[in-house]
PDB file of the backbone (N, CA, C, O) and the ligand in Angstrom, with CONECT records:
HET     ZN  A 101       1
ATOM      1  N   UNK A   1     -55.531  88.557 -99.113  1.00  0.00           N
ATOM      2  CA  UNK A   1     -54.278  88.375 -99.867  1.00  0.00           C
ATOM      3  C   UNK A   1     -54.563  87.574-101.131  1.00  0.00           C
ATOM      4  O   UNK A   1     -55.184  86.518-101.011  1.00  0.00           O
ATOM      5  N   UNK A   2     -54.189  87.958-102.252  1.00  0.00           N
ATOM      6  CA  UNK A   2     -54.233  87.706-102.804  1.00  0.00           C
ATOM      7  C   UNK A   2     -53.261  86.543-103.865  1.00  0.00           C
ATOM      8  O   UNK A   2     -52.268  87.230-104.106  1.00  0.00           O
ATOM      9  N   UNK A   3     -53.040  85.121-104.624  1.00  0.00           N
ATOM     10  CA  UNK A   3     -52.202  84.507-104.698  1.00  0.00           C
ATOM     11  C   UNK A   3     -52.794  84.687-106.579  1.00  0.00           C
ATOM     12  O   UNK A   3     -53.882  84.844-107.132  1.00  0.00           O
ATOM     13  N   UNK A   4     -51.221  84.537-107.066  1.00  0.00           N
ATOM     14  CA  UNK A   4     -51.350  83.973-108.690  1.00  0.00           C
ATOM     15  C   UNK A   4     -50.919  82.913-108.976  1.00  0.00           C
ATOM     16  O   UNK A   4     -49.752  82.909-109.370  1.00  0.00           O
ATOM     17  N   UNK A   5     -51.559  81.764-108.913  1.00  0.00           N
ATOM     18  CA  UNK A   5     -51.676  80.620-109.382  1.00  0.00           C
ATOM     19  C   UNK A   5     -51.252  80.054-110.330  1.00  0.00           C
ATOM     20  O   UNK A   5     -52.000  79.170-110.749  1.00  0.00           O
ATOM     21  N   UNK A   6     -50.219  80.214-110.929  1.00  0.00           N
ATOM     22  CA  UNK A   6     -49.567  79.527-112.384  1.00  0.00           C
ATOM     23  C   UNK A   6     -50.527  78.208-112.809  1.00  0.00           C
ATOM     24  O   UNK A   6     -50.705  77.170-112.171  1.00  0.00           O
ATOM     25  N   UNK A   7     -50.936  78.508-113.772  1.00  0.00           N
ATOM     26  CA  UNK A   7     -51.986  78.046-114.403  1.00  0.00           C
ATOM     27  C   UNK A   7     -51.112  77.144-115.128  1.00  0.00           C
ATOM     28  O   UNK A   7     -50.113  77.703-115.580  1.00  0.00           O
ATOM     29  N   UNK A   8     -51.277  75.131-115.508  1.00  0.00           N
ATOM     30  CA  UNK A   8     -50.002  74.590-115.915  1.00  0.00           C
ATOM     31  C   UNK A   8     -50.659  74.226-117.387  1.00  0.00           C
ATOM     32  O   UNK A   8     -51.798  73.956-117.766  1.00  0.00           O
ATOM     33  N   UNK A   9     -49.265  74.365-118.079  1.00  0.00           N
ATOM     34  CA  UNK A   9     -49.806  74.153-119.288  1.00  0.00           C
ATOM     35  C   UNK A   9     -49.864  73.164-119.535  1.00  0.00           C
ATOM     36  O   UNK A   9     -48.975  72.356-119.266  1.00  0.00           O
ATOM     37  N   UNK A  10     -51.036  72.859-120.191  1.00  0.00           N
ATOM     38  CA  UNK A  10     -51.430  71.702-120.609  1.00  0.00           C
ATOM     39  C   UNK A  10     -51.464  71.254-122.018  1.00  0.00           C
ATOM     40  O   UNK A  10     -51.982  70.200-122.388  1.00  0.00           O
ATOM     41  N   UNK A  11     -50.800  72.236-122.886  1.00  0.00           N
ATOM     42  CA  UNK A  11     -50.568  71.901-124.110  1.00  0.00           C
ATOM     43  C   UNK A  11     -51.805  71.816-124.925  1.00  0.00           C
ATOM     44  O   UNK A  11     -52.659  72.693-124.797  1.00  0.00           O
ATOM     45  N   UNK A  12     -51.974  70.815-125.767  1.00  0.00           N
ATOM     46  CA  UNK A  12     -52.649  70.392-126.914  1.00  0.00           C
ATOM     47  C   UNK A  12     -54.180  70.177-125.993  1.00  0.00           C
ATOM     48  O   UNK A  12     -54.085  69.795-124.827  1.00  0.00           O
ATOM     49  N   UNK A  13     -55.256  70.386-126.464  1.00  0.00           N
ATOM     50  CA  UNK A  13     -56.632  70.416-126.396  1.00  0.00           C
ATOM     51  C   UNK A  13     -56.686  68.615-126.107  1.00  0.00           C
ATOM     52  O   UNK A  13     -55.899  67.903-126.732  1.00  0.00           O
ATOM     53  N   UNK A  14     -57.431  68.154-125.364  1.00  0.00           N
ATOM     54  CA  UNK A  14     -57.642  66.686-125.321  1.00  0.00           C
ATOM     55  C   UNK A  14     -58.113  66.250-126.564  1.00  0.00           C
ATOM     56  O   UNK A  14     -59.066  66.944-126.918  1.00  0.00           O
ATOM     57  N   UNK A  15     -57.839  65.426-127.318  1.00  0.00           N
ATOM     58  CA  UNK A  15     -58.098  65.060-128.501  1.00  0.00           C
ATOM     59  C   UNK A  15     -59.636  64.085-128.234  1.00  0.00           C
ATOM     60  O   UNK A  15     -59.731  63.151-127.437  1.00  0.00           O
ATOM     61  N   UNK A  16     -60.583  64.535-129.009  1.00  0.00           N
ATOM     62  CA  UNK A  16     -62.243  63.673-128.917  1.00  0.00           C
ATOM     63  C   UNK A  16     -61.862  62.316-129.609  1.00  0.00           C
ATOM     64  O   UNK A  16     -61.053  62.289-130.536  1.00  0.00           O
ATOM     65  N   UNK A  17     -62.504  61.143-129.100  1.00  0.00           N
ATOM     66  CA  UNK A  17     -62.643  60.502-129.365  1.00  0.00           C
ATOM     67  C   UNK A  17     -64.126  59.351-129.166  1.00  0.00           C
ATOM     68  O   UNK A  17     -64.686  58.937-128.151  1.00  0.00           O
ATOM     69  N   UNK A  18     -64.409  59.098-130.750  1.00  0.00           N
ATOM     70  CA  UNK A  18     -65.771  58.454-130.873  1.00  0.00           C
ATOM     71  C   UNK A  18     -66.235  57.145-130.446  1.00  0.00           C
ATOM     72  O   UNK A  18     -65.234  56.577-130.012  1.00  0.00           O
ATOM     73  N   UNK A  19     -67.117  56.471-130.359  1.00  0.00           N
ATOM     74  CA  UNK A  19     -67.254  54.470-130.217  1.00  0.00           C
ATOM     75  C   UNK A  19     -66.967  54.112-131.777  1.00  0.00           C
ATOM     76  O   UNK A  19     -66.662  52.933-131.955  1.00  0.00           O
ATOM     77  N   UNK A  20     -67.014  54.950-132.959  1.00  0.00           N
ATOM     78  CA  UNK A  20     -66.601  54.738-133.749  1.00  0.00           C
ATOM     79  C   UNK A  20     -64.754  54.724-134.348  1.00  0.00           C
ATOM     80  O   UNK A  20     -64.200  54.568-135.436  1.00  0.00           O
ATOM     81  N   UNK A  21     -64.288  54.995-132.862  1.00  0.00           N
ATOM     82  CA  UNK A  21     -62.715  55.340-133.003  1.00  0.00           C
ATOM     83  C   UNK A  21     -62.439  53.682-132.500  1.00  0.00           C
ATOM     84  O   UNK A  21     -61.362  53.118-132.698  1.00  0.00           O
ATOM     85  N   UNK A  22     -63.233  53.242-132.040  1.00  0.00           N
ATOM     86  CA  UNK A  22     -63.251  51.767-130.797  1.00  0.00           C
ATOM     87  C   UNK A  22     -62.902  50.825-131.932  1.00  0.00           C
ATOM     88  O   UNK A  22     -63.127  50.815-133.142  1.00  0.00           O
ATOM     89  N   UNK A  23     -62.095  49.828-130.850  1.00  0.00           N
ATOM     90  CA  UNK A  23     -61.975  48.567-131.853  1.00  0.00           C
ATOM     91  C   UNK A  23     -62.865  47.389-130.731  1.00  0.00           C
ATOM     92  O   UNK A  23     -62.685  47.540-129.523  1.00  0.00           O
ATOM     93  N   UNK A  24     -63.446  46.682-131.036  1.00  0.00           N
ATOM     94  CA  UNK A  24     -64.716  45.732-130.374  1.00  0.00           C
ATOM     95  C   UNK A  24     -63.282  44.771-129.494  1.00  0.00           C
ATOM     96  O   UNK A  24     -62.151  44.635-129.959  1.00  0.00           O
ATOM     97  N   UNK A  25     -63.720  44.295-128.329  1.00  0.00           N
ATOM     98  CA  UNK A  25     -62.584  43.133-128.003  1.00  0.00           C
ATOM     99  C   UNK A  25     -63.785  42.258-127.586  1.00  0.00           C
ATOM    100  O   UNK A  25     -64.856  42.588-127.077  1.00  0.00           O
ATOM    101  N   UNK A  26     -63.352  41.171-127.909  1.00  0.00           N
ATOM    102  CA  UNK A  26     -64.092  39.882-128.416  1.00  0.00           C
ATOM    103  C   UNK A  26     -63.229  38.780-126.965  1.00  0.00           C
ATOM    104  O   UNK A  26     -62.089  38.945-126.530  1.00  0.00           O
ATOM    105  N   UNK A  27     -64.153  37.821-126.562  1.00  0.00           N
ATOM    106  CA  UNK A  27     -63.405  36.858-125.870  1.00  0.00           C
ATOM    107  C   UNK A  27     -63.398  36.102-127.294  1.00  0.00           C
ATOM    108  O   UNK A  27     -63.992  36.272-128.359  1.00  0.00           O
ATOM    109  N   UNK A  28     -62.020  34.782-126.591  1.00  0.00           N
ATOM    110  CA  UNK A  28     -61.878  33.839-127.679  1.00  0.00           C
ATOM    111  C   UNK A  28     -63.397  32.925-128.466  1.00  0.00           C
ATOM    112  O   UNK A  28     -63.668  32.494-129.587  1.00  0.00           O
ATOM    113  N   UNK A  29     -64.052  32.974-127.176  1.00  0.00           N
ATOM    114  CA  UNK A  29     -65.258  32.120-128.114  1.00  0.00           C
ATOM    115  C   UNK A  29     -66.520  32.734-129.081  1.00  0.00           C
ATOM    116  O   UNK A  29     -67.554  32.231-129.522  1.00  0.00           O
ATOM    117  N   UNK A  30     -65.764  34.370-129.202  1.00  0.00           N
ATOM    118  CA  UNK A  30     -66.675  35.132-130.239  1.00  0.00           C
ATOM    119  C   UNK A  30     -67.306  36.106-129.888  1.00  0.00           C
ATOM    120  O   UNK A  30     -67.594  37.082-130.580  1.00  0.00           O
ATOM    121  N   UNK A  31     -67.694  35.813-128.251  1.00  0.00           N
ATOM    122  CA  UNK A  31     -68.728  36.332-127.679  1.00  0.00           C
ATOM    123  C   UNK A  31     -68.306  37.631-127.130  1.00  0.00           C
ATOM    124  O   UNK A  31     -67.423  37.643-126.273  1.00  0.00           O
ATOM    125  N   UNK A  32     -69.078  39.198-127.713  1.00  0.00           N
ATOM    126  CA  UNK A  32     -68.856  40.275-126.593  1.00  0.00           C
ATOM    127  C   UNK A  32     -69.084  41.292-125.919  1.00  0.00           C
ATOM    128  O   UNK A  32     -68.666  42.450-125.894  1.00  0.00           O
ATOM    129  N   UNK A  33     -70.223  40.348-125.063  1.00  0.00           N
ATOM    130  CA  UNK A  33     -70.958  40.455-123.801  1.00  0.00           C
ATOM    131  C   UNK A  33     -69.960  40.375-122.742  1.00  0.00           C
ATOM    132  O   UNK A  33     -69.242  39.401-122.965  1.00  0.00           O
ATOM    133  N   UNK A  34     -69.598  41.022-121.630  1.00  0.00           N
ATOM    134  CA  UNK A  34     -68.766  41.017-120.766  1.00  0.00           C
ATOM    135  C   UNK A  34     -69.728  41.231-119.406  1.00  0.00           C
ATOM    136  O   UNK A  34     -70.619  42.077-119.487  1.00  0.00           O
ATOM    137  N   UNK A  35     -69.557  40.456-118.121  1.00  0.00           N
ATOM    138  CA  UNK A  35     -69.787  40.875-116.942  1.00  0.00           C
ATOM    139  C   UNK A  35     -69.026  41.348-116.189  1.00  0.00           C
ATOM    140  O   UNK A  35     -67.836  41.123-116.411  1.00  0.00           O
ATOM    141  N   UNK A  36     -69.382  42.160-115.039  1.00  0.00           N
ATOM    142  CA  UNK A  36     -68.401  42.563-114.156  1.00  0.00           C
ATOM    143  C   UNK A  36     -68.286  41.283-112.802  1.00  0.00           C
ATOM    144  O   UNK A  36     -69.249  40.760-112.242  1.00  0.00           O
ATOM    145  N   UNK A  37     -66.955  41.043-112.556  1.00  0.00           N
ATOM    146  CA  UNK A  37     -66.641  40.321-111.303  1.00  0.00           C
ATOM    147  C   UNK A  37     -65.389  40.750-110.886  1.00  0.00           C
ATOM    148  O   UNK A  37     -64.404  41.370-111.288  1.00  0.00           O
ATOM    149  N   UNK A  38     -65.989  39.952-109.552  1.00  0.00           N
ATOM    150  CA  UNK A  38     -64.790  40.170-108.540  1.00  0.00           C
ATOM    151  C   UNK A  38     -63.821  39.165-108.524  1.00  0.00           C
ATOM    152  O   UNK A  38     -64.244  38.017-108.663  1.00  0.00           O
ATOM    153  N   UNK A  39     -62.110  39.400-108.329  1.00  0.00           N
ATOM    154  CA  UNK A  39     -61.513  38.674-107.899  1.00  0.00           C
ATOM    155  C   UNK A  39     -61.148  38.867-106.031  1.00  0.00           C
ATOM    156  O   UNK A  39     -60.842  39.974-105.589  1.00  0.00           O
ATOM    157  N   UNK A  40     -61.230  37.846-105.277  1.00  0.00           N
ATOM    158  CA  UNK A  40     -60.891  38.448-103.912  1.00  0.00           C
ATOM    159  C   UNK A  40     -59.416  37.165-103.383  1.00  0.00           C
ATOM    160  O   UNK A  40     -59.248  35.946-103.398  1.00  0.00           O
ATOM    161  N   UNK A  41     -58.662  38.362-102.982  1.00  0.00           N
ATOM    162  CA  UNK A  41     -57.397  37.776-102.671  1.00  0.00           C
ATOM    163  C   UNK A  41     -57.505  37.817-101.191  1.00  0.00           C
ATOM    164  O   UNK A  41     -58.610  38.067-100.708  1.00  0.00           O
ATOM    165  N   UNK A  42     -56.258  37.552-100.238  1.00  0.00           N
ATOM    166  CA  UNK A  42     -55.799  37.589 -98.838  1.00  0.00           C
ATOM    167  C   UNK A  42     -54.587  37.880 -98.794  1.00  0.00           C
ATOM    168  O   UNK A  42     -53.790  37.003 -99.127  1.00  0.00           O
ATOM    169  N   UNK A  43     -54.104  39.150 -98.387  1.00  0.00           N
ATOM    170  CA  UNK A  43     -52.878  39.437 -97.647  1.00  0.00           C
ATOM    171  C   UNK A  43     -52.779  38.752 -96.501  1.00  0.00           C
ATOM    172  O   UNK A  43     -53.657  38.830 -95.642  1.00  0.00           O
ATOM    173  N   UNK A  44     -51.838  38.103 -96.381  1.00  0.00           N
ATOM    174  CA  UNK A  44     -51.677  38.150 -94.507  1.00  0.00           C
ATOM    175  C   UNK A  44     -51.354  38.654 -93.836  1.00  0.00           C
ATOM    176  O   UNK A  44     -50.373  39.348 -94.103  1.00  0.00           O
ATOM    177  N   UNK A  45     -51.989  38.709 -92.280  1.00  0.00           N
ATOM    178  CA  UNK A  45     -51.572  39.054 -91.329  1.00  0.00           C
ATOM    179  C   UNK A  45     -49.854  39.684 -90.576  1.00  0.00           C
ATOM    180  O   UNK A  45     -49.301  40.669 -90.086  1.00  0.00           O
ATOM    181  N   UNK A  46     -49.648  38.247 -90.965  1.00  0.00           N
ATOM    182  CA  UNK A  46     -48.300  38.098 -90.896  1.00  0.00           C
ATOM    183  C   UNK A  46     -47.614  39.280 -92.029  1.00  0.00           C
ATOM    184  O   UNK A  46     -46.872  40.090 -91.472  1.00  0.00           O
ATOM    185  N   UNK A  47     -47.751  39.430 -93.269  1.00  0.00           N
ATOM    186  CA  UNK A  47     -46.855  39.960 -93.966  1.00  0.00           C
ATOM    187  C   UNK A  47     -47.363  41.950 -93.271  1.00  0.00           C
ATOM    188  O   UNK A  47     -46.578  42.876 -93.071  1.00  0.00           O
ATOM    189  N   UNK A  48     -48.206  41.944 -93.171  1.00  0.00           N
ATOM    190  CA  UNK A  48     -49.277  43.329 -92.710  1.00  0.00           C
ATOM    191  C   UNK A  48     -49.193  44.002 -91.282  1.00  0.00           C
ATOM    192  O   UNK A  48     -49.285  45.211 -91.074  1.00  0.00           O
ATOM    193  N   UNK A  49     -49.029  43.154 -90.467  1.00  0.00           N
ATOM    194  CA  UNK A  49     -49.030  43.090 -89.192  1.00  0.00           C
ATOM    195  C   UNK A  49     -50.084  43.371 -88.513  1.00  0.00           C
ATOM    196  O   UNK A  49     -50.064  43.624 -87.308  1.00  0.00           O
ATOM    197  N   UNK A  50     -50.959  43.353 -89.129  1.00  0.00           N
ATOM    198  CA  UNK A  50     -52.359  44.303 -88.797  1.00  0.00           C
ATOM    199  C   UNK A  50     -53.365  42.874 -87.720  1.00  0.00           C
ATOM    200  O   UNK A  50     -52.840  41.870 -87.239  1.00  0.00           O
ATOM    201  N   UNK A  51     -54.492  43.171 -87.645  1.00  0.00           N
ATOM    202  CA  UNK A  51     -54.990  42.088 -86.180  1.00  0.00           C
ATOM    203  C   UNK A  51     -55.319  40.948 -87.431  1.00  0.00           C
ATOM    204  O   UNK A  51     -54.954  39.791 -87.223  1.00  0.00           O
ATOM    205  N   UNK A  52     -56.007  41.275 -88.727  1.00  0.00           N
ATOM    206  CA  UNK A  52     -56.686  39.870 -89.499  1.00  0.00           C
ATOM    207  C   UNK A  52     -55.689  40.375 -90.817  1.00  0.00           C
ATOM    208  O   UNK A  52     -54.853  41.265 -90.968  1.00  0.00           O
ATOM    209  N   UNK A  53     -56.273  39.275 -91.684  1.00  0.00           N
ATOM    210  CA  UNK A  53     -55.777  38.648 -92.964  1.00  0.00           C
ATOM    211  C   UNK A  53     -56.119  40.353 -93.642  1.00  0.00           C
ATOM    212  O   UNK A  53     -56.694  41.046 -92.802  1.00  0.00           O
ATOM    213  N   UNK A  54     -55.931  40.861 -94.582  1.00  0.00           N
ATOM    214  CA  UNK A  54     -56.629  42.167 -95.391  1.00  0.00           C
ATOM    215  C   UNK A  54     -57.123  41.210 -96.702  1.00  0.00           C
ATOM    216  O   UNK A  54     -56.466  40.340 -97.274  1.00  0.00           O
ATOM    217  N   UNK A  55     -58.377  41.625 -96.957  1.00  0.00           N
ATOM    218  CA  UNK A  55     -59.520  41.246 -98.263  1.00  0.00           C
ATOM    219  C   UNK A  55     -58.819  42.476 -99.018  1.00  0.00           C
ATOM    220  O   UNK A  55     -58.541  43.629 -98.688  1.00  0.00           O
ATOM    221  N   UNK A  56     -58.639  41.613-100.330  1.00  0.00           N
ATOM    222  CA  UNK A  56     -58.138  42.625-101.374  1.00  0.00           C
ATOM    223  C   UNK A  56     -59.087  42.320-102.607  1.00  0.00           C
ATOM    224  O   UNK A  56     -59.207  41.164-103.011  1.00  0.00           O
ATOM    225  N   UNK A  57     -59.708  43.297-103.153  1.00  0.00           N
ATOM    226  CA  UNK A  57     -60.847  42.540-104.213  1.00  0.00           C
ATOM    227  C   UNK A  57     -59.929  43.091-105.405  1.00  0.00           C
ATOM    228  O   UNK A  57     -59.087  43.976-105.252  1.00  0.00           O
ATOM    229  N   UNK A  58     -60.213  42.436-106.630  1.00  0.00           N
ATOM    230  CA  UNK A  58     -59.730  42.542-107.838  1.00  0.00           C
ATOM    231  C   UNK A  58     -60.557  43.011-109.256  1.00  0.00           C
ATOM    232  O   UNK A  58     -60.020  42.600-110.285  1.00  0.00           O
ATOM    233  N   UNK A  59     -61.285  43.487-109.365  1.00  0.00           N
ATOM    234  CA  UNK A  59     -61.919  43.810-110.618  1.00  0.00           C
ATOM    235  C   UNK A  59     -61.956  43.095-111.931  1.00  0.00           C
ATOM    236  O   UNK A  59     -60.875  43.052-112.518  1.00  0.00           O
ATOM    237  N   UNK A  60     -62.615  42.729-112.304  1.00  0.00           N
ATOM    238  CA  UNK A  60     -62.562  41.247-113.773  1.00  0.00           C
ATOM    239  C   UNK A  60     -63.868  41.721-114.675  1.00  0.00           C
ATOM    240  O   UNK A  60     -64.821  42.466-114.445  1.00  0.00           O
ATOM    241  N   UNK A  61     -63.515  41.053-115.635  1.00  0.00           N
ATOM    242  CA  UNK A  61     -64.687  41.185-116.822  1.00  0.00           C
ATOM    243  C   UNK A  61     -64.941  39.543-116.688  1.00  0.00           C
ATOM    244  O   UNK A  61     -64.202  38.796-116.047  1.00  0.00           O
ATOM    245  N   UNK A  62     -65.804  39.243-117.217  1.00  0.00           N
ATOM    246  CA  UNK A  62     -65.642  37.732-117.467  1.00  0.00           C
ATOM    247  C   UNK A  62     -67.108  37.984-118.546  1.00  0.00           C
ATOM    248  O   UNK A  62     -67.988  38.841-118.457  1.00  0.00           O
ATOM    249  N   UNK A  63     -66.912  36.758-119.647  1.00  0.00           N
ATOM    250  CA  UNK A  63     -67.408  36.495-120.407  1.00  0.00           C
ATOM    251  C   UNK A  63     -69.101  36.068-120.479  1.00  0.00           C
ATOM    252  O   UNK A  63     -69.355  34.893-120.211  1.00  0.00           O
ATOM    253  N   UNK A  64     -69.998  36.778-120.751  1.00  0.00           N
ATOM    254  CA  UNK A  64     -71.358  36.458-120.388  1.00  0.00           C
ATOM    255  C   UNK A  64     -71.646  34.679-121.015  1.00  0.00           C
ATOM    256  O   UNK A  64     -72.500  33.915-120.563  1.00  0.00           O
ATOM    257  N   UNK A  65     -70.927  34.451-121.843  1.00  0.00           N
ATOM    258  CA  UNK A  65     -71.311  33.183-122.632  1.00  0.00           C
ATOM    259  C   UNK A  65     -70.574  31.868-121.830  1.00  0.00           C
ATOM    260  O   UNK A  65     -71.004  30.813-121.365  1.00  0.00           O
ATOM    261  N   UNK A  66     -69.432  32.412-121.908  1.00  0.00           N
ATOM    262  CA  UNK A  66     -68.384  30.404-121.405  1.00  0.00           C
ATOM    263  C   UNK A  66     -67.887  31.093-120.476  1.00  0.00           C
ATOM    264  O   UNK A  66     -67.407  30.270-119.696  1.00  0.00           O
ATOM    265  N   UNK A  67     -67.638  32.543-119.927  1.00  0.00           N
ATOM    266  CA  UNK A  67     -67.697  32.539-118.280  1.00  0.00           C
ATOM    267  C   UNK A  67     -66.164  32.408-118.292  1.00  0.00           C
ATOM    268  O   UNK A  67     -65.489  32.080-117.316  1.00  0.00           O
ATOM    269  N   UNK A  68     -65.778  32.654-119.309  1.00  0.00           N
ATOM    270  CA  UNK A  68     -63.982  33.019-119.451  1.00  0.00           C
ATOM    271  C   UNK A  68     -63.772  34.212-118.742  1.00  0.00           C
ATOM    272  O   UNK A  68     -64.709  35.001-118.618  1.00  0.00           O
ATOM    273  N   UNK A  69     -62.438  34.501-118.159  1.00  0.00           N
ATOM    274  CA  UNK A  69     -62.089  35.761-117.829  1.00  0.00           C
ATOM    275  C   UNK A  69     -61.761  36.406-118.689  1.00  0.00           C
ATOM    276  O   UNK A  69     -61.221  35.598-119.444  1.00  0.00           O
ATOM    277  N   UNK A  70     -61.682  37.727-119.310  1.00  0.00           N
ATOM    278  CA  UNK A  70     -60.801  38.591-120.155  1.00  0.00           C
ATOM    279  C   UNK A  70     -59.489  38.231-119.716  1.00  0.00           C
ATOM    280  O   UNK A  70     -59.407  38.183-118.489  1.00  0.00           O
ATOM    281  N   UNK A  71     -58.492  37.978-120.302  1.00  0.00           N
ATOM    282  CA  UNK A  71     -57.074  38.279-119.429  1.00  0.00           C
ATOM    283  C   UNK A  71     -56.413  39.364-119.801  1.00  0.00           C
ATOM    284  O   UNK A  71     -55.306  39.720-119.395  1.00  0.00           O
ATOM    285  N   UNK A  72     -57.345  40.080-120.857  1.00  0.00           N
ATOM    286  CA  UNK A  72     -56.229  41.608-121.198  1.00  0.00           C
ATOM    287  C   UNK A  72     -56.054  42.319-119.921  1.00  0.00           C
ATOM    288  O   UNK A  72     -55.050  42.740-119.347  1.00  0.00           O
ATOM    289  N   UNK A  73     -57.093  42.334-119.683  1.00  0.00           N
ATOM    290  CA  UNK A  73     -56.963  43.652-118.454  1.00  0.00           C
ATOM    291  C   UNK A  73     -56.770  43.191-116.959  1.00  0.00           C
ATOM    292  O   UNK A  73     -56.872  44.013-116.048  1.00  0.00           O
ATOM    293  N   UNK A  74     -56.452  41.683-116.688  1.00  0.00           N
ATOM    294  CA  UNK A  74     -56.056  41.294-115.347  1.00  0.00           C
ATOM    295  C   UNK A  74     -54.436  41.891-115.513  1.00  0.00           C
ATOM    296  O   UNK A  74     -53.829  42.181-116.544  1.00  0.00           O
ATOM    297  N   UNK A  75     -53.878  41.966-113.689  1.00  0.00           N
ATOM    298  CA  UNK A  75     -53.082  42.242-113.533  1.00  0.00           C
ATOM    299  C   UNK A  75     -52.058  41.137-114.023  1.00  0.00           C
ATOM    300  O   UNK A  75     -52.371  39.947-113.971  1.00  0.00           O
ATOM    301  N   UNK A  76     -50.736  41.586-114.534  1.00  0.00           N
ATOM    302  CA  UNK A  76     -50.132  40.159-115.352  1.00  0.00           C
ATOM    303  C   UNK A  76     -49.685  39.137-113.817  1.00  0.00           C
ATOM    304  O   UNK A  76     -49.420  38.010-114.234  1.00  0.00           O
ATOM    305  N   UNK A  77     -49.546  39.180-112.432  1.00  0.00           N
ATOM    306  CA  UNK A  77     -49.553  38.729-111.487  1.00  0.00           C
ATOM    307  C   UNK A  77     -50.705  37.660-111.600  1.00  0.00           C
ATOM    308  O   UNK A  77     -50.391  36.614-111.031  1.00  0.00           O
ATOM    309  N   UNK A  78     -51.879  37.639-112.145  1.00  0.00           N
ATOM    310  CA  UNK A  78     -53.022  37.107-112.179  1.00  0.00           C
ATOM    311  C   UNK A  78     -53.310  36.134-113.228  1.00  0.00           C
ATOM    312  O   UNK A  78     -54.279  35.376-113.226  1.00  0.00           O
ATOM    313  N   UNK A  79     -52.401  36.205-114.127  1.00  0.00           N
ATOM    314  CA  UNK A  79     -52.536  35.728-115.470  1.00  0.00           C
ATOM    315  C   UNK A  79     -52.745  34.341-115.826  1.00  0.00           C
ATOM    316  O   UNK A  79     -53.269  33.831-116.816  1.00  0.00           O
ATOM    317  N   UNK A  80     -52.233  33.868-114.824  1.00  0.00           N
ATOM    318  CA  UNK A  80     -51.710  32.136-115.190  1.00  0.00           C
ATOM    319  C   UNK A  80     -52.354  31.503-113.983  1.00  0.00           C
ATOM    320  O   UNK A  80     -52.331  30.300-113.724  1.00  0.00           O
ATOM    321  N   UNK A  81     -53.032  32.620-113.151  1.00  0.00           N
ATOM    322  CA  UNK A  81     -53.894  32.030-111.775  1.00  0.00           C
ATOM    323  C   UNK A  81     -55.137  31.132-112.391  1.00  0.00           C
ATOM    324  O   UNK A  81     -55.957  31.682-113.126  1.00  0.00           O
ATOM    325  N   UNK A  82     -55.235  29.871-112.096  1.00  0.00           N
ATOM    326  CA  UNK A  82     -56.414  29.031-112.498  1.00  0.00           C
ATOM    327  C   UNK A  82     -57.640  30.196-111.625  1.00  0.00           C
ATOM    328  O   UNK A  82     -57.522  30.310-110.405  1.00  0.00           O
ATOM    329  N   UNK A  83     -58.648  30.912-112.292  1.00  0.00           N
ATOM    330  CA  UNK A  83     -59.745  31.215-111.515  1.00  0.00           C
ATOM    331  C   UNK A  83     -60.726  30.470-111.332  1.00  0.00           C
ATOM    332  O   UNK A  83     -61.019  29.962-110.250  1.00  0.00           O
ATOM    333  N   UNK A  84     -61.528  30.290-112.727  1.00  0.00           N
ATOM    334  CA  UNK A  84     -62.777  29.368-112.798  1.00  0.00           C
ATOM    335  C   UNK A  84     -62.164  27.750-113.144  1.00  0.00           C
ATOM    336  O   UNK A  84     -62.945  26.805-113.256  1.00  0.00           O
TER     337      UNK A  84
HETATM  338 ZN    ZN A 101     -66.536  33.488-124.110  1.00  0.00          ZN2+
END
């Protein structure tokens, strides 16, 4: 058996874009070298119901130089969290 698949339109061609289209993001102290880190949170039990706490990890850039976090791209929940 055979099926016809409506093919969805997708309009306009994805538009290319270069590292020359990029704008650089800089931490405040100049520096931009970025590492990858983890943030790790705890759900509880209690709110989950589940047998333990749930590990929730968070994804971060942090600054190769003064070890700042990026805060563009933390969740805004995260923003004002003292990390380091
Ligand atoms: Zn920095």
């Amino acid at each position: 058996m055979q099926h016809n698949v409506p093919i969805p339109n997708l309009g306009q061609p994805k538009q290319q874009y270069e590292i020359k289209d990029t704008q650089s993001m800089d931490c405040p102290c100049g520096n931009r070298l970025f590492l990858d880190g983890v943030i790790l949170r705890t759900l509880s039990k209690i709110l989950t119901g589940e047998d333990k706490d749930r590990l929730i990890s968070v994804p971060v850039v942090y600054c190769s130089k003064c070890g700042e976090i990026l805060q563009k791209i933390l969740p805004a929940e995260l923003k004002d969290v003292k990390i380091v």
